[in-house]
C-alpha positions as CSV (number, residue, x, y, z in Angstrom):
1,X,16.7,-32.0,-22.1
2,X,18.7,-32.2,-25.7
3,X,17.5,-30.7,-29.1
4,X,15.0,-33.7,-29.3
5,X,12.8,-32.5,-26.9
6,X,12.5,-29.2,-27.8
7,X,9.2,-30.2,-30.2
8,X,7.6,-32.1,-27.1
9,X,8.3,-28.5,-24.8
10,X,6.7,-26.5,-27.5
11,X,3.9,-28.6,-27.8
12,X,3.1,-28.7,-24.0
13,X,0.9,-26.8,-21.8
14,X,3.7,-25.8,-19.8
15,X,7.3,-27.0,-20.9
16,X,10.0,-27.2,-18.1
17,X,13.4,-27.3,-18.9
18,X,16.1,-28.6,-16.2
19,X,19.0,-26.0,-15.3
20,X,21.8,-28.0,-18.3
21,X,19.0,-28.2,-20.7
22,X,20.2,-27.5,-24.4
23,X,19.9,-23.8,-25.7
24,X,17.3,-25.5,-28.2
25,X,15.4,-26.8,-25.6
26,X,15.4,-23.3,-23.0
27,X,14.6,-21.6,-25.9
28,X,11.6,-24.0,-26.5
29,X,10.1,-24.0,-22.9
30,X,7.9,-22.0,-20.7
31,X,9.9,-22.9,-17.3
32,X,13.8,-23.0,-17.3
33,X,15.5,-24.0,-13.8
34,X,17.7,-22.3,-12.9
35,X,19.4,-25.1,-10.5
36,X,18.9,-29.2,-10.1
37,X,16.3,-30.3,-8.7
38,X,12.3,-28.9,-8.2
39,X,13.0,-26.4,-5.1
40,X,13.5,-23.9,-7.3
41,X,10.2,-23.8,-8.7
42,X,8.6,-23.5,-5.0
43,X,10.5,-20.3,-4.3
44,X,8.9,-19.3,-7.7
45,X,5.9,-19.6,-6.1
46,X,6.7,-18.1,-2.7
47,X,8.2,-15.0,-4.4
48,X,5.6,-14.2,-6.7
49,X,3.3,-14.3,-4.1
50,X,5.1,-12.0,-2.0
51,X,5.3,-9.6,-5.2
52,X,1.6,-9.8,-5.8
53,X,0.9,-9.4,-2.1
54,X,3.4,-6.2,-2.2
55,X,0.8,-4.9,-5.6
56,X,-2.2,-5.5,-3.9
57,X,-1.4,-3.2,-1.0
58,X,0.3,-0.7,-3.2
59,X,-3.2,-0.8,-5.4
60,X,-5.3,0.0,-2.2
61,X,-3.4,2.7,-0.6
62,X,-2.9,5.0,-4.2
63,X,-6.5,4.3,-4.8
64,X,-7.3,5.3,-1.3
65,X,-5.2,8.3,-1.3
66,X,-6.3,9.8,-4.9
67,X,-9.7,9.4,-3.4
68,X,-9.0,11.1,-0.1
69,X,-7.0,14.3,-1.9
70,X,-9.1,14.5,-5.1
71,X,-12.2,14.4,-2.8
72,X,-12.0,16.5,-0.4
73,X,-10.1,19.3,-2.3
74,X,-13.4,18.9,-4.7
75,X,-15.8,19.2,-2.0
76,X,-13.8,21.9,-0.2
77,X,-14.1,23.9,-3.8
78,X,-17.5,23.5,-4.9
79,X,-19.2,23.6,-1.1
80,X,-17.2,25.9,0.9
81,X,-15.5,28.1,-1.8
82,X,-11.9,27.2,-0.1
83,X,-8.6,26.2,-1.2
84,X,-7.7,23.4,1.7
85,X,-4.0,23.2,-0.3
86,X,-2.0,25.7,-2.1
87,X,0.1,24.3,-4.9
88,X,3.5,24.4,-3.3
89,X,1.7,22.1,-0.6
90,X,0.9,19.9,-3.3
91,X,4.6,19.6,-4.4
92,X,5.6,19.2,-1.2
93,X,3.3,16.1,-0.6
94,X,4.2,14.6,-4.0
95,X,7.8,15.0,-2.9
96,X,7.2,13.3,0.9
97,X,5.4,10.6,-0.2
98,X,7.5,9.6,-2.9
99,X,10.3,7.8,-0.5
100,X,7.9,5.5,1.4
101,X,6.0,4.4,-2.2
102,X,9.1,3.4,-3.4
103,X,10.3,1.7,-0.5
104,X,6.7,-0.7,-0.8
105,X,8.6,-2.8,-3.4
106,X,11.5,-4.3,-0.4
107,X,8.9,-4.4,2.4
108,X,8.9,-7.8,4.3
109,X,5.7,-10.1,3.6
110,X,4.4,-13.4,3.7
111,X,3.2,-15.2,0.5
112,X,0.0,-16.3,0.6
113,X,-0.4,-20.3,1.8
114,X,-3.3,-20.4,-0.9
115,X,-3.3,-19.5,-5.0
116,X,-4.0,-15.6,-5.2
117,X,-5.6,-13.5,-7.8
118,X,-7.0,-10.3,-8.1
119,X,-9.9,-9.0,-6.6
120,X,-10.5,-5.7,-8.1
121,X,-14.1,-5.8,-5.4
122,X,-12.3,-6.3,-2.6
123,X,-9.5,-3.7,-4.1
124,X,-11.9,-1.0,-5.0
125,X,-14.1,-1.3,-2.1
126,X,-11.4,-1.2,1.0
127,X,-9.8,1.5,-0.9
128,X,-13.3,3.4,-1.3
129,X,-13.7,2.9,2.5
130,X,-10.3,4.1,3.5
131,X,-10.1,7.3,0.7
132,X,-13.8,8.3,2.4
133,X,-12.6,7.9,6.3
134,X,-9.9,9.9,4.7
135,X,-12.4,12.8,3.8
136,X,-14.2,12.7,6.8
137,X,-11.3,13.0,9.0
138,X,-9.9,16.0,6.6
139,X,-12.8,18.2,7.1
140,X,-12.8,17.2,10.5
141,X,-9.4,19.1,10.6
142,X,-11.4,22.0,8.4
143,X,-14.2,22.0,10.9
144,X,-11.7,22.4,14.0
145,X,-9.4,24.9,12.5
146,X,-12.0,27.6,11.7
147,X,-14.7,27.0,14.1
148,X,-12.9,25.8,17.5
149,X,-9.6,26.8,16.8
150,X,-10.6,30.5,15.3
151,X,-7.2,30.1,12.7
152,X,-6.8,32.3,9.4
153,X,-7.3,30.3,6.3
154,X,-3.2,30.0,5.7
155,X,-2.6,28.5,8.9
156,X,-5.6,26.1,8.2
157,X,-4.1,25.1,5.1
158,X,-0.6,24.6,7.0
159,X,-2.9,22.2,9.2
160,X,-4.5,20.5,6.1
161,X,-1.1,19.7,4.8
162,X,-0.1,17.9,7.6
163,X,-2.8,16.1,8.1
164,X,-2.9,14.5,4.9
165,X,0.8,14.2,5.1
166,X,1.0,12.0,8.5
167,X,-2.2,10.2,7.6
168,X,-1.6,9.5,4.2
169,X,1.6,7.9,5.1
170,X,0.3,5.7,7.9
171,X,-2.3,4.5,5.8
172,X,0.8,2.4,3.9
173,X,0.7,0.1,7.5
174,X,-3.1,-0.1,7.0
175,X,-2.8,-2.0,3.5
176,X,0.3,-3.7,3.5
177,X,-1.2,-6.3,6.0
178,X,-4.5,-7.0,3.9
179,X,-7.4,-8.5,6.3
180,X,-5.4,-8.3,9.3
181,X,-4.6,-5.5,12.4
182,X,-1.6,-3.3,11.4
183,X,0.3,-4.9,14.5
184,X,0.1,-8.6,12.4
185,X,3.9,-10.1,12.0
186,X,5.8,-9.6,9.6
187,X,6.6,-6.3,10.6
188,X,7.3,-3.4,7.6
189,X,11.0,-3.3,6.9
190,X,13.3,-0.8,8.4
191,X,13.7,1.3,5.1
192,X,10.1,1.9,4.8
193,X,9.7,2.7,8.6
194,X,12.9,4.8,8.9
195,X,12.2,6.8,5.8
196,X,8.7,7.1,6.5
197,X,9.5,8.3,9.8
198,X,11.6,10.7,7.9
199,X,9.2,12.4,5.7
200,X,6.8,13.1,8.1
201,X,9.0,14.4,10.7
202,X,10.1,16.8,7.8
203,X,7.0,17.4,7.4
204,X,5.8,18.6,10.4
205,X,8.6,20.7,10.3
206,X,8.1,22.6,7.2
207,X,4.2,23.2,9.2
208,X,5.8,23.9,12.6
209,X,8.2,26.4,11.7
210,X,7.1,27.8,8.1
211,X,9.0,26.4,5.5
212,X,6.9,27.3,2.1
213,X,4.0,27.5,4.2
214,X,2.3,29.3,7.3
215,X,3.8,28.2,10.3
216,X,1.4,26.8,13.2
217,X,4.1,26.1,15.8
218,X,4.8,23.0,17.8
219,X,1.5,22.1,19.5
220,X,-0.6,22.6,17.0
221,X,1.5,20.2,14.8
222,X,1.4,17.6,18.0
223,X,-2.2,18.2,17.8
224,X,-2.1,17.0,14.5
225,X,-0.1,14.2,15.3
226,X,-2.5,12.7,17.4
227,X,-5.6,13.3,15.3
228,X,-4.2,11.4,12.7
229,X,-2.7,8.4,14.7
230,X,-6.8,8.1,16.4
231,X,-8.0,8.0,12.8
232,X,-5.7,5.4,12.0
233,X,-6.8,3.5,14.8
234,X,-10.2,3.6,14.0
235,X,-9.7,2.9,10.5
236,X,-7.5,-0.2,10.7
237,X,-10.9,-1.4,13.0
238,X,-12.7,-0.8,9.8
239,X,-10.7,-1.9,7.2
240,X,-10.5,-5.1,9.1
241,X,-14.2,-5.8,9.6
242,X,-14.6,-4.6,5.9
243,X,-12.1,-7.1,4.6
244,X,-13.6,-9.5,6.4
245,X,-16.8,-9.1,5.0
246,X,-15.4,-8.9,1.2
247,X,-12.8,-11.1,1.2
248,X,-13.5,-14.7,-0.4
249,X,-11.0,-17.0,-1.5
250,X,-11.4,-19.7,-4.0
251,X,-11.5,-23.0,-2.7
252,X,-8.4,-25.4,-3.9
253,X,-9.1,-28.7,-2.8
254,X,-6.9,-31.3,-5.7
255,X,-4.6,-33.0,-4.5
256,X,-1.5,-31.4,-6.5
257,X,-2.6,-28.0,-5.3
258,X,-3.0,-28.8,-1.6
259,X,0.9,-30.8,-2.0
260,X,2.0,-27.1,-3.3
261,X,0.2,-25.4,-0.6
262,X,2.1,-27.6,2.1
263,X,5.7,-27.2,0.2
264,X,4.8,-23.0,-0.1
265,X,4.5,-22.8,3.6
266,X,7.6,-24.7,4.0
């Protein structure tokens, strides 16, 4: 592509210049290659599908989670005149959950095989779903710590915190594998399972052993622990069957998209 072209990339829907184009003609086009040949456009496509892919799950699981906190802590309020978190706990969960968040951006995923876009119904809906499981399960933890377990209100905080720390944080392996079981291939990278792992075994010790908080000791914390991996059980099994019943993709059936369909899946 030389300086003459530059009018005919301007004047198309989308203008492509070739990786030794002319500074007249990059400057002109929509596309520039950044090597010969057209290969380079296909991993175009494959990685913005694994960055929309990696937007879509972060979408659902904040959504989810503002649900579940803001939720219950309104409910607990207005219904049953308690605090469920006190505002160090608060800190403290910002602070946890900001290393596996970040770490969402470099997990391993597989672009789509079809053309994506948004689908703020499906979006909204799974992450109504998950945020109100989320609530359920939380008061569930309320329910147990003052009427089977007999705690003071401090230690049923300490067990509130933890709860929403461990579950919160496993519900980033619910949404960052979209309509399918948790268990589906690829599996999350090791940065976001290591430092995950991290922050909620940091976690549970801040609730076991009292750091800004009222300690609860081991078992209780175990306890927790399993409460929250049965919940995320049980709400994978709905998230699928929910995404299931929501999810629609658009049909693609010309020719030039079904040749870019076979080249993405390469």
């Amino acid at each position: 592509d030389g300086v003459n072209d530059a009018p005919a990339l301007k004047q198309a829907n989308v203008g492509v210049a070739v990786s030794g184009a002319t500074d007249a003609a990059r400057s002109a086009a929509d596309l520039v290659l950044t090597a010969p040949g057209l290969s380079v456009i296909i991993e175009a496509i494959r990685e913005s599908r694994r960055i929309f892919r990696r937007m879509n799950s972060y979408a659902v699981y904040r959504i989810a989670e503002t649900i579940r906190l803001l939720l219950f802590m309104t409910l607990s309020i207005l219904i049953f005149d308690f605090y469920p978190v006190t505002a160090a706990m608060i800190v403290l969960l910002a602070l946890f959950n900001d290393g596996p968040i970040l770490l969402i951006a470099y997990d391993r995923v597989e672009p789509d095989p079809r053309p994506t876009r948004w689908d703020m119904r499906t979006v909204l809906g799974i992450a109504t779903i998950l945020g109100i499981l989320g609530v359920v399960a939380s008061f569930g933890v309320l329910w147990a710590g003052e009427m089977w377990l007999h705690l003071g209100r401090a230690q049923i905080q300490t067990l509130i915190f933890l709860k929403l720390m461990v579950a919160g944080n496993l519900t980033i392996y619910l949404c960052r594998t979209g309509p399918d079981p948790f268990w589906t291939r690829p599996f999350p990278a090791p940065s976001l399972v290591w430092v995950g792992f991290g922050t909620r075994v940091l976690a549970t010790a801040a609730a076991a052993l009292g750091w800004l908080v009222e300690p609860i000791g081991w078992k209780l914390a175990a306890g927790v622990w399993v409460y929250s991996i049965a919940w995320f059980v049980v709400n994978d099994a709905v998230k699928v069957w929910a995404r299931r019943l929501m999810t629609h993709q658009t049909r693609w059936d010309r020719p030039h998209a079904q040749r870019i369909h076979a080249a993405v899946r390469g």
